[in-house]
C-alpha positions in Angstrom: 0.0 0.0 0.0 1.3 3.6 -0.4 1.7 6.2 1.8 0.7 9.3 1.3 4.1 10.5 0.7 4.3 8.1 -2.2 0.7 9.2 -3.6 1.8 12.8 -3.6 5.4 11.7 -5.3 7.4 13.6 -2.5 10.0 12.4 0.1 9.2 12.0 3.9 11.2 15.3 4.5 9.3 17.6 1.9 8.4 21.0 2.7 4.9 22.4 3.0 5.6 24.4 -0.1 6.6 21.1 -2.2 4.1 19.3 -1.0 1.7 21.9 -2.1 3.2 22.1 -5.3 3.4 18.1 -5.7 -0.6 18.2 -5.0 -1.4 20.4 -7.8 0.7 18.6 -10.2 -0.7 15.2 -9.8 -4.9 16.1 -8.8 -4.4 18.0 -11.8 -4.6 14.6 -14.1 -7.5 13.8 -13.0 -9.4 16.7 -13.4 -12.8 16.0 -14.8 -12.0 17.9 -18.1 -9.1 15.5 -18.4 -11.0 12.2 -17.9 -14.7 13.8 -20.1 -13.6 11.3 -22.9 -12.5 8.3 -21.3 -16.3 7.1 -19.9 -18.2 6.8 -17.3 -16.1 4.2 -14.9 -12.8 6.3 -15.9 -14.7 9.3 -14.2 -15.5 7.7 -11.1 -12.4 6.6 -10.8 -10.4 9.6 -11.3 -13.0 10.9 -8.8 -11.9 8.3 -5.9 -8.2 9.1 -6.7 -9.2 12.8 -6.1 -10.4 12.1 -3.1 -7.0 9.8 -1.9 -4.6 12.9 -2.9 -6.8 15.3 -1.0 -6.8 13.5 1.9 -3.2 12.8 1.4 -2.5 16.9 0.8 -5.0 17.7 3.9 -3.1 15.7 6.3 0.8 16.4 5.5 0.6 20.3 5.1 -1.3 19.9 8.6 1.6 19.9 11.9 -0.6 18.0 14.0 -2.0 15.7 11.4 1.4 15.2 9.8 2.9 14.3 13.1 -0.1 11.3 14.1 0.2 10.2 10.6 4.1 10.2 10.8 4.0 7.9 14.2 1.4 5.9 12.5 3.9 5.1 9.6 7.0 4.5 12.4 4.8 2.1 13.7 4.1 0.4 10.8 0.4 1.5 10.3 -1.1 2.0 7.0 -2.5 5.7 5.8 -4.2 6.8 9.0 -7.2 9.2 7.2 -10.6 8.3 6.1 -11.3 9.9 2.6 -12.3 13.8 2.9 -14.4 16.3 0.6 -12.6 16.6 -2.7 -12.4 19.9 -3.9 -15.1 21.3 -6.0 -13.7 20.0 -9.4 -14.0 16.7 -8.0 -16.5 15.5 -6.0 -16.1 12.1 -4.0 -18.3 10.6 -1.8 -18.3 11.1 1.8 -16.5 9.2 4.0 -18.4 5.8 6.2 -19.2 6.9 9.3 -17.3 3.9 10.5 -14.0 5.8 9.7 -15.0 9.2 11.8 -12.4 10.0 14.7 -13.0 8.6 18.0 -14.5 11.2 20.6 -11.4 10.9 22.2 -9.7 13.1 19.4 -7.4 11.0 19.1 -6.5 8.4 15.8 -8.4 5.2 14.7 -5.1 3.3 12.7 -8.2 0.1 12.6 -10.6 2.4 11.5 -8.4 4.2 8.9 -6.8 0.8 7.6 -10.4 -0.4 6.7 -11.7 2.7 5.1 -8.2 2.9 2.5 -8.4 -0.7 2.0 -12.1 -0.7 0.8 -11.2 2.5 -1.2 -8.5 1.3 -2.5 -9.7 -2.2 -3.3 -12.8 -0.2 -5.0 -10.7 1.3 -7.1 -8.3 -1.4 -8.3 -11.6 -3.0 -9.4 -12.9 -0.8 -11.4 -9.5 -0.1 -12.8 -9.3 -3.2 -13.8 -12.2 -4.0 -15.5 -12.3 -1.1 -17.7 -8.8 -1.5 -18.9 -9.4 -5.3 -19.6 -12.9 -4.2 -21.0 -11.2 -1.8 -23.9 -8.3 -4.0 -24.8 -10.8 -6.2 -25.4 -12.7 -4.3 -27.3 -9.7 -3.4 -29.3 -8.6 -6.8 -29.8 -12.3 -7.6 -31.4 -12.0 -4.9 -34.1 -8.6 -5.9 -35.0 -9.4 -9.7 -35.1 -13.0 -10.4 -36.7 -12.2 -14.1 -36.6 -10.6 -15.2 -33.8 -10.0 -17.6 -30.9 -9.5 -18.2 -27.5 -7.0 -20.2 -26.2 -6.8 -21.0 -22.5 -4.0 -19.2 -21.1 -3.4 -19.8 -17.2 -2.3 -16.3 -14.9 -3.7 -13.9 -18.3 -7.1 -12.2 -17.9 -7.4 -12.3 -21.7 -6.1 -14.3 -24.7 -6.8 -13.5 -28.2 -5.2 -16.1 -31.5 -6.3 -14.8 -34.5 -7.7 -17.4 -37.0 -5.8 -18.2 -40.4 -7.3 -17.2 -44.0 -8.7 -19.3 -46.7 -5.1 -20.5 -48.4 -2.9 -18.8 -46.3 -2.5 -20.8 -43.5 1.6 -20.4 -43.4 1.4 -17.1 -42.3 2.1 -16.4 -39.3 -0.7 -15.5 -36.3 0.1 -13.0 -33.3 -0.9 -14.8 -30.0 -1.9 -12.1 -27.8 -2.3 -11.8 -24.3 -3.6 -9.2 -21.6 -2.9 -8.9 -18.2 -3.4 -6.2 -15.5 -1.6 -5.3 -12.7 -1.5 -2.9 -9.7 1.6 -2.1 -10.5 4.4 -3.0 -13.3 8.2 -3.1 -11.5 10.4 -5.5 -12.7 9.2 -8.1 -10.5 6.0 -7.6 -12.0 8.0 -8.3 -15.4 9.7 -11.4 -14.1 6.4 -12.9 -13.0 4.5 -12.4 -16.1 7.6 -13.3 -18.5 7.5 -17.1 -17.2 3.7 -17.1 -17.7 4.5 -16.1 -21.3 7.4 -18.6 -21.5 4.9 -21.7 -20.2 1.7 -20.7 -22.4 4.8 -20.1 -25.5 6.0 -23.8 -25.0 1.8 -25.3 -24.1 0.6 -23.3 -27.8 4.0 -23.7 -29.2 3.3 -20.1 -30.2 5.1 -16.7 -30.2 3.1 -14.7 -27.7 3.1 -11.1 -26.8 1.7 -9.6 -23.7 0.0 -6.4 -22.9 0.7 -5.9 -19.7 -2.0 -3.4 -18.3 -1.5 -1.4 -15.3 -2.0 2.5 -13.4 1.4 2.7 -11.5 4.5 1.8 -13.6 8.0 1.9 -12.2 10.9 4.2 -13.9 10.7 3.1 -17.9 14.3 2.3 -17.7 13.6 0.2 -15.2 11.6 -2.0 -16.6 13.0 -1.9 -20.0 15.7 -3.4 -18.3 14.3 -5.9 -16.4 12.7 -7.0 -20.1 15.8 -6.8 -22.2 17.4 -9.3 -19.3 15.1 -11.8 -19.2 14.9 -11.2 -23.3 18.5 -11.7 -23.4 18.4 -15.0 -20.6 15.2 -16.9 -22.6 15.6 -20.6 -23.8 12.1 -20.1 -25.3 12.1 -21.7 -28.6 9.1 -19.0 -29.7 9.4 -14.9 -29.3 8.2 -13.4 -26.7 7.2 -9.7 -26.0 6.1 -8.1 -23.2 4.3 -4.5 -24.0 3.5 -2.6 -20.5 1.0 -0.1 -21.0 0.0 2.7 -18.8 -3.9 2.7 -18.8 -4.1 6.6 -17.2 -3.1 7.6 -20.6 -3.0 4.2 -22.7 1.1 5.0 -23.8 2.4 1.9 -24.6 6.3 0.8 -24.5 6.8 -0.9 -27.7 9.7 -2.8 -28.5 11.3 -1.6 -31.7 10.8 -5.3 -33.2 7.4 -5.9 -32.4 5.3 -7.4 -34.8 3.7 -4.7 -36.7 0.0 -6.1 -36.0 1.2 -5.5 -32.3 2.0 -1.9 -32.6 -0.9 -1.5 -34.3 -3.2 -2.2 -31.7 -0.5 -0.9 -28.9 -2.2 2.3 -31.2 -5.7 1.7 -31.4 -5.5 1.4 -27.5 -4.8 5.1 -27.2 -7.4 6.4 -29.7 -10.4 3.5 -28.9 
């Protein structure tokens, strides 16, 4: 789980005036005029995010509030604030009364942990779903005629189906996968997925791995030109992360052109 700190992209030690400028930097993305196009579960969720990074601001440029929440992290607590009123650009709902602060005045960590993981867990949901949800879609306009295949630890698998007389051609095997986040552990995991459905289809498979928090690009071009560079598969493999809060893909310079294609159509569907 992030902190707060880690929402607002700042260190531990930033002052009031960076943290200040961090917040209007990132709320900034998801300002409903930023997010009109995208539809209606890309709204809400740019509307629960709005109301993490409020939350997050409305805590650390507050002493007292910074202080609890500081001690909360020492002791290994998760974010210790229920969600608050976004600003007027971006409304959120309001906070379950379960999460209001004790009487006592003082912090809830129990109360605090269950409201951010419910939020959070909300959100990673609906994420989710709409990001498989246009790949998909994508996948369908590009491939009238297409199958299936089974594909274990992928949330979507898409073989596109030879025509009449040419069945020596060559047919992309294409795969989608979300993630919470993509690192290069993320990469690791999903590479020997690739490298057992590969050797199962006996198939060259690319990947579009889906996700709204990416690590530094060099990082993880890295981590894939390694395990690129370390693979016994007898079948290519590519691994496309894409960025679903504005659909920018990382495209290796040899993918299959049918792959950067679509890596394409998934910014403009």
């Amino acid at each position: 789980m992030r902190t707060y700190y880690e929402l607002l992209q700042v260190p531990r030690d930033a002052s009031t005036a960076q943290i200040k400028q961090a917040f209007r930097q990132v709320i900034a993305r998801y300002h409903p005029d930023k997010v009109q196009h995208l539809g209606t579960e890309f709204q809400e969720l740019a509307e629960v995010r709005s109301a993490e990074l409020t939350t997050a601001y409305k805590t650390l440029i507050d002493d007292q509030r910074r202080a609890e929440y500081d001690r909360a992290l020492s002791g290994g607590m998760p974010q210790p604030e229920p969600p608050v009123r976004t600003p007027a650009h971006a409304s959120a709902p309001p906070p379950p009364a379960a999460t209001a602060t004790p009487a006592s005045g003082g912090p809830d960590p129990a109360n605090w942990q269950a409201s951010f993981e419910s939020l959070r867990s909300g959100r990673d949901t609906l994420l989710k779903r709409a990001a498989l949800a246009r790949l998909e879609h994508v996948f369908d306009e590009a491939f009238t005629a297409s199958e299936r295949p089974e594909a274990p630890g992928f949330d979507l698998s898409c073989l596109s189906r030879p025509r009449l007389f040419d069945r020596t051609r060559s047919r992309p095997w294409l795969l989608g996968k979300f993630m919470a986040k993509v690192d290069k552990e993320a990469v690791q995991q999903v590479w020997m997925q690739a490298v057992r459905a590969s050797a199962a289809k006996k198939a060259a498979v690319s990947v579009f791995l889906l996700s709204g928090e990416l690590a530094a690009e060099r990082e993880i071009a890295d981590a894939i030109a390694t395990h690129r560079r370390r693979s016994k598969s007898a079948h290519p493999i590519v691994i496309i992360p894409v960025d679903v809060r504005d659909w920018r893909a990382l495209v290796p310079d040899d993918a299959d052109p049918a792959v950067r294609s679509l890596a394409a159509r998934l910014r403009t569907a």
